[in-house]
N, C-alpha and C positions, 0 to 999 in steps of 0.2 A: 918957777915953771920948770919940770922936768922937760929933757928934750932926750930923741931917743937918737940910737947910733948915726941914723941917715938925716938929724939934724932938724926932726920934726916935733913939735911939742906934742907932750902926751893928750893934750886937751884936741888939739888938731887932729889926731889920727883917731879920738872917739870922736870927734865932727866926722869924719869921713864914715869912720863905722857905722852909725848911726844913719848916715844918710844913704849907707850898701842896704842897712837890714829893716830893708820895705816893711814887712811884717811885723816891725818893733817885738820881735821874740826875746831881743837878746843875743840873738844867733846871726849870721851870716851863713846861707848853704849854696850850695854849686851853682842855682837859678839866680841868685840875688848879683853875687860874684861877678859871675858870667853876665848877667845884665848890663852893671858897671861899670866893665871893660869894654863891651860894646856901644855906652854910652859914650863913655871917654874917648873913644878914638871915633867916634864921631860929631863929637864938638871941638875938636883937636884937628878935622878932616884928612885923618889917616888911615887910609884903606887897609883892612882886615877882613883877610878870607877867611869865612866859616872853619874851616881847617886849622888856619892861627888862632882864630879866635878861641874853637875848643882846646887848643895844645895850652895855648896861656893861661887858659882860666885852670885846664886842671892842673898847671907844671905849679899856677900859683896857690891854689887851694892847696894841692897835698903839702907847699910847704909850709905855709898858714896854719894850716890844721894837725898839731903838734901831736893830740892826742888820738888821734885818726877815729874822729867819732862819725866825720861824716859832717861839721859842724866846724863853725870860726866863732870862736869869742872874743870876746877882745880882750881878757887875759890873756888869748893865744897870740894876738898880733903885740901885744908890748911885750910878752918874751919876746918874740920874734927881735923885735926891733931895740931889745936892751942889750948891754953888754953883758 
């Protein structure tokens, strides 16, 4: 089992991918992102203002999205998260 720098298995973070990219494209984009964020911090019950919520989806997409296509793959997130 590979595991990536923040201690997660590679298999784990296409489990999460896969369950961000509703549209099973392939891809994760800004809507799906931003979805899953708002998802998360409310089954967590942690309040997020509209304001937060768009600064973290885009501070985390642009850095996600390596190639700046506009788009997250999940080649982009295991660079992200390799050494």
């Amino acid at each position: 089992m590979k595991v990536t720098t923040v201690n997660i298995s590679a298999e784990h973070l296409e489990h999460i991918f896969k369950l961000t990219d509703t549209n099973s494209d392939g891809l994760v984009d800004t809507l799906e992102l931003g979805t899953m964020i708002a998802e998360s911090y409310t089954r967590l019950d942690i309040p997020l203002s509209v304001g937060d919520w768009a600064g973290l989806m885009l501070a985390l997409f642009n850095r996600i999205d390596i190639n700046q296509d506009g788009f997250v793959s999940f080649t982009e997130v295991i660079q992200l998260f390799q050494l």
